[in-house]
C-alpha positions in Angstrom: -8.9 13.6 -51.0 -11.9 13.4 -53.4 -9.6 14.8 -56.4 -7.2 12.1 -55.9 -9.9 9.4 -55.9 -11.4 10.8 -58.7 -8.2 10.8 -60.8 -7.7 6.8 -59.6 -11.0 5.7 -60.3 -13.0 7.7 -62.8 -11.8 6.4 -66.2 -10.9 2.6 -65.0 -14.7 2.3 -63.7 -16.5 3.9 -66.9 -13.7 2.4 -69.2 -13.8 -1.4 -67.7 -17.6 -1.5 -67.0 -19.1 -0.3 -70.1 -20.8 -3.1 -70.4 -22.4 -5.3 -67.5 -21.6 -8.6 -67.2 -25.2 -10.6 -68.4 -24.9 -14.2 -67.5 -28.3 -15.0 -66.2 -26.9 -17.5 -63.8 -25.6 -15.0 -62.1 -27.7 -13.6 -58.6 -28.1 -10.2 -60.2 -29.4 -11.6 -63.3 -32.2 -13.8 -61.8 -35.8 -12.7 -63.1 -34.5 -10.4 -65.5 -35.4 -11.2 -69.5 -33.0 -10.3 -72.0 -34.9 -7.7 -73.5 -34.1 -6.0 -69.8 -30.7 -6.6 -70.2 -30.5 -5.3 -73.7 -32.8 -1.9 -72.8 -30.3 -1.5 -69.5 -27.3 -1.7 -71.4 -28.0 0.8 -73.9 -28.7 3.0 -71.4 -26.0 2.4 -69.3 -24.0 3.1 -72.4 -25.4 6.7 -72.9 -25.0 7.1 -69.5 -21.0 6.4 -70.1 -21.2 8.4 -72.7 -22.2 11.5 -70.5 -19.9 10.8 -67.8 -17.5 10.8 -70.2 -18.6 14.3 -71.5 -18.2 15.3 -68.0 -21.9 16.1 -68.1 -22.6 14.4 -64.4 -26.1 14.8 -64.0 -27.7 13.6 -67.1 -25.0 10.3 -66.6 -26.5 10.2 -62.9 -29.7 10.5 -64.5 -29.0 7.8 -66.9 -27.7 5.9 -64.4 -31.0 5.9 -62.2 -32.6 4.9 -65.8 -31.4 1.9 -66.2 -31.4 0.6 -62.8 -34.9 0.8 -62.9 -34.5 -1.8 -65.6 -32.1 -4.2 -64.0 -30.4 -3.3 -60.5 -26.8 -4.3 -61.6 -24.2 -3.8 -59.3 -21.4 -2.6 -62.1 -24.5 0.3 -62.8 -24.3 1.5 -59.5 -20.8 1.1 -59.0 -21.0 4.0 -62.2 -23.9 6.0 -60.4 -21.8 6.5 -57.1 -18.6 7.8 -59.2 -21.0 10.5 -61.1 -22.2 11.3 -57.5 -19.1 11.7 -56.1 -18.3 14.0 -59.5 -21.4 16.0 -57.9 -20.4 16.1 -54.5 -22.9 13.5 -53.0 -20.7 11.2 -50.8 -23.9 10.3 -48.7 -25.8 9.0 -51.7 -22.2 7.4 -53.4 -21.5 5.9 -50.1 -25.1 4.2 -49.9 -24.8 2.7 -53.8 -21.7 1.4 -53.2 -22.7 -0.8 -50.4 -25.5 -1.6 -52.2 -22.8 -2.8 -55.4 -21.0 -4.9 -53.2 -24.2 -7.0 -52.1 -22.5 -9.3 -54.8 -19.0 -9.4 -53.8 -17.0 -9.1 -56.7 -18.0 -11.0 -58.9 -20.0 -8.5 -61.0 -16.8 -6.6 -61.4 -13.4 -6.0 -63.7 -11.4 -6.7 -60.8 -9.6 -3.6 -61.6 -12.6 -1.4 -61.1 -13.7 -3.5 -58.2 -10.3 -2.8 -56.4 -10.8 1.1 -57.5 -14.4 1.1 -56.3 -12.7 -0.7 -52.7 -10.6 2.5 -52.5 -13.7 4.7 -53.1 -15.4 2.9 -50.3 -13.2 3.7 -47.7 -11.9 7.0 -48.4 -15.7 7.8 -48.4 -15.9 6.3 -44.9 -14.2 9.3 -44.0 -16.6 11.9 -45.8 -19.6 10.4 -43.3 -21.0 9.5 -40.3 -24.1 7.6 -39.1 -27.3 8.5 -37.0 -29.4 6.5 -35.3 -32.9 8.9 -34.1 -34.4 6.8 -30.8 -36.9 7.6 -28.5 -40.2 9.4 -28.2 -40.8 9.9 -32.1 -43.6 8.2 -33.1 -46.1 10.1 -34.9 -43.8 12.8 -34.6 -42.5 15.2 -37.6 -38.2 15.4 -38.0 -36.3 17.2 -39.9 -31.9 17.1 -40.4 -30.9 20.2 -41.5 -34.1 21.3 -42.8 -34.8 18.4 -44.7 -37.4 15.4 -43.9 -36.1 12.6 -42.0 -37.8 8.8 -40.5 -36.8 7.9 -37.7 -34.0 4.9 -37.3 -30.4 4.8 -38.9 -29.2 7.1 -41.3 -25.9 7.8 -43.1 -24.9 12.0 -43.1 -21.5 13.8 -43.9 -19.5 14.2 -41.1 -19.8 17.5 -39.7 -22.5 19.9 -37.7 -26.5 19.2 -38.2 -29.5 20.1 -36.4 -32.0 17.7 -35.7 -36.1 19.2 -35.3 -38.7 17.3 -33.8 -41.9 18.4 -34.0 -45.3 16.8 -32.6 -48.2 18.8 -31.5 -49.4 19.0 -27.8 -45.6 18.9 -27.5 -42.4 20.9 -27.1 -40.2 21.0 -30.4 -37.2 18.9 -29.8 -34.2 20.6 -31.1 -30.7 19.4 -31.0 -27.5 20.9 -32.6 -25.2 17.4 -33.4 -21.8 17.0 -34.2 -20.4 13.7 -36.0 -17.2 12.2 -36.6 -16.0 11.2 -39.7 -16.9 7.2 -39.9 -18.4 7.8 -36.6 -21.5 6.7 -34.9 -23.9 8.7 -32.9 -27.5 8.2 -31.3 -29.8 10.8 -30.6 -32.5 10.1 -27.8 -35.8 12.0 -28.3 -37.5 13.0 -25.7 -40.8 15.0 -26.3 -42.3 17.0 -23.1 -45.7 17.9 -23.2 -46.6 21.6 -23.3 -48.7 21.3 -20.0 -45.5 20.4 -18.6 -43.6 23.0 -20.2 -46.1 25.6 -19.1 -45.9 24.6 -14.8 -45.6 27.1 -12.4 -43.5 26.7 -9.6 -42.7 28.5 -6.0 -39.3 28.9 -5.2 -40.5 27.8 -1.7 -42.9 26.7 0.1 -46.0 29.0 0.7 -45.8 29.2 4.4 -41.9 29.8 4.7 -41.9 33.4 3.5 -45.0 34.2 6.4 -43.1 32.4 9.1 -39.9 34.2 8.5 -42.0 37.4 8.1 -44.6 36.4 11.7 -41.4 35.3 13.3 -39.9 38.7 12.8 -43.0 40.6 14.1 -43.4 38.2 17.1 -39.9 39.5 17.7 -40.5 43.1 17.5 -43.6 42.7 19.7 -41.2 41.1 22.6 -38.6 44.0 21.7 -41.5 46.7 22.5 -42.5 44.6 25.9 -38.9 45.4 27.0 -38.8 48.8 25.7 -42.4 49.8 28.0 -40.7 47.3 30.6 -38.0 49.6 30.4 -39.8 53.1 30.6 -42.1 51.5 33.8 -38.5 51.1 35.7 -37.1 54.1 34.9 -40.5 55.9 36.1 -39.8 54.0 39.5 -36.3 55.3 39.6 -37.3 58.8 39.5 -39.7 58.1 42.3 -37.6 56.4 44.0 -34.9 59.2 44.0 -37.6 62.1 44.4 -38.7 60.0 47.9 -35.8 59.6 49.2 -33.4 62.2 48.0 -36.0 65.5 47.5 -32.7 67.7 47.7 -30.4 65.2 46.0 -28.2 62.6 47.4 -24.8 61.8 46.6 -24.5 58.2 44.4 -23.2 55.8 47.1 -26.3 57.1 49.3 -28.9 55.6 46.7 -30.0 52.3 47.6 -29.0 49.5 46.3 -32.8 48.1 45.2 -33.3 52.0 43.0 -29.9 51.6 41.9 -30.9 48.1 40.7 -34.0 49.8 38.7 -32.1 51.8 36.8 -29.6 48.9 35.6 -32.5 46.7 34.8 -34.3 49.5 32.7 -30.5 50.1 30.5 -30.9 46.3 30.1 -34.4 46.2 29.0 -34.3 49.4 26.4 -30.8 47.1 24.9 -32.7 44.1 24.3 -35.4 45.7 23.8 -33.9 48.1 20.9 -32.0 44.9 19.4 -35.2 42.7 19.1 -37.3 45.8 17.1 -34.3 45.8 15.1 -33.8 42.7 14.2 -37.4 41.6 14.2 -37.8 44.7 11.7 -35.5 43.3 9.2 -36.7 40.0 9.6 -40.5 41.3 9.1 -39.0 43.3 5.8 -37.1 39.9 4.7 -40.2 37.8 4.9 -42.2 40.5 2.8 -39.3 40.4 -0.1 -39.6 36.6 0.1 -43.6 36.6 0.1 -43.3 38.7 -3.0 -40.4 36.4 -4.8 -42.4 33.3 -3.9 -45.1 33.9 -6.5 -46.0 31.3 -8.9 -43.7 31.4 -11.6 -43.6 29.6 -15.1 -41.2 26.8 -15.3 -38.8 27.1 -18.1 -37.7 23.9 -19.6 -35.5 22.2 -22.5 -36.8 20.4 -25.0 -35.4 17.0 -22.6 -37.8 18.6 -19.6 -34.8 20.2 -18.1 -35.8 23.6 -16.1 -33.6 26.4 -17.1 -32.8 29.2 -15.2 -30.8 31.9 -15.8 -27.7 33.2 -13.8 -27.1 36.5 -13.8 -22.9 36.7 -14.1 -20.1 39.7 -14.3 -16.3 39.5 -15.3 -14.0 41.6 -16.8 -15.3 41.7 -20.3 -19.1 42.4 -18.9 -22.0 41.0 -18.2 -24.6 38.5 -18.9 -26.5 35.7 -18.0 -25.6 31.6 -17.6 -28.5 29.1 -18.1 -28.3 26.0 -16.0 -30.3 23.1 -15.9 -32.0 21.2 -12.9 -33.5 17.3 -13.3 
């Protein structure tokens, strides 16, 4: 895309524009003397003579030059074809907008249709940016470089956006824009007091109560467990009173017979309630010992992250997630 703009627009805009228009009643011409005209020109003329040369950056350089002498839109019209020639879209895209403050008026009307086309097929080279939020006082950086907060125009693509303020966690953001696209970034700096919380998983007293609850249990399995041994000790007196040389089993009474059913009961419940109050006593331990304070990890948006220990069929590895 670029080459084929460059082959449209290149020659018309350096060979139609040589020389600015420089009737004073003209917008772009107010306040500026003639010997600013005259010095501007003859830059702007080695500057043509550069581009022509195919020697970008002095023209670009030139360029700049002579806009400090007299902002002319045909001068910047120039400036954002050498940029282009240097693979600057942002920067060509921003002078161009600024050429066309005028209209075009300031313009061959060739070029000016050329410089048209340049404008939009730049349109697709970039993207804009607009950096809200908590960033005041704060330090930010796009792709390494410094950046203000507000609206910005970038190439379209992948960036990475640091925000840095101290006392604070550093905002970092990996963006993606669309060609002639528009996208907003919301800052939001979290303290490092907040990034630094600890948390319990529950709270203090359910790990005890699982773990009291299960000994409570246990206690009430060993009650039936003596209560159990006491009746079977009455059963053997029972049988040694009344049957000293054995009796046969439909002889025993009933009430003895009734002792040693209620002592199989009690050592049942009694062995299922040690059991289970056991494990339960061992749960609450493990859950006394997971409930310490922990540090809180959290994203650069006050997110906590936790990590999710995962396994499929190409291995293992963790998942973050994020909780509000």
């Amino acid at each position: 895309m670029r080459a084929l703009l460059l082959a449209a627009l290149v020659a018309p805009a350096v060979a139609h524009a040589e020389e600015p228009p420089v009737p004073s009643e003209r917008p772009w011409a107010k306040g500026v003397s003639e010997e600013q005209q005259t010095a501007a020109l003859a830059v702007f003329n080695r500057a043509n003579d550069a581009f022509a040369q195919n020697d970008y950056t002095t023209a670009t350089q030139l360029y700049r030059q002579a806009l400090a002498v007299w902002d002319h839109p045909a001068i910047r019209g120039n400036l954002a074809v050498a940029l282009i020639q240097l693979d600057q879209p942002v920067e060509a895209f921003q002078q161009l907008e600024q050429a066309f403050a005028y209209g075009a008026a300031p313009f061959d009307p060739h070029v000016y249709s050329q410089l048209q086309t340049n404008y939009k097929l730049l349109k697709g080279q970039i993207s804009r940016i607009a950096v809200i939020g908590d960033v005041q006082n704060a330090s930010m950086s796009l792709d390494g470089g410094p950046l203000a907060g507000g609206k910005h125009v970038v190439r379209a693509g992948a960036h990475e956006l640091v925000v840095r303020r101290i006392g604070y966690l550093t905002f970092s953001r990996n963006i993606v824009t669309e060609p002639d696209g528009d996208k907003t970034i919301d800052v939001k700096l979290v303290p490092l007091e907040d990034a630094s919380k600890f948390s319990r998983r529950w709270d203090s007293w359910k790990p005890w109560a699982v773990a009291g609850g299960g000994a409570a249990l246990a206690l009430v399995g060993v009650g039936f467990e003596l209560a159990a041994r006491g009746n079977v000790d009455d059963y053997e007196r029972e049988i040694s009173r009344d049957c000293p040389d054995g009796c046969a089993p439909e002889a025993i009474p009933s009430s003895v017979v009734a002792l040693k059913d209620r002592a199989h009961w009690e050592t049942r419940v009694g062995v299922a309630s040690i059991a289970v109050g056991g494990a339960a006593v061992a749960a609450g331990i493990a859950l006394v010992v997971l409930n310490q304070p922990r540090r809180l990890r959290v994203d650069e948006s006050g997110r906590v992250i936790t990590l999710v220990p995962t396994i499929g069929e190409s291995g293992a590895g963790f998942v973050a997630a994020g909780s509000f």
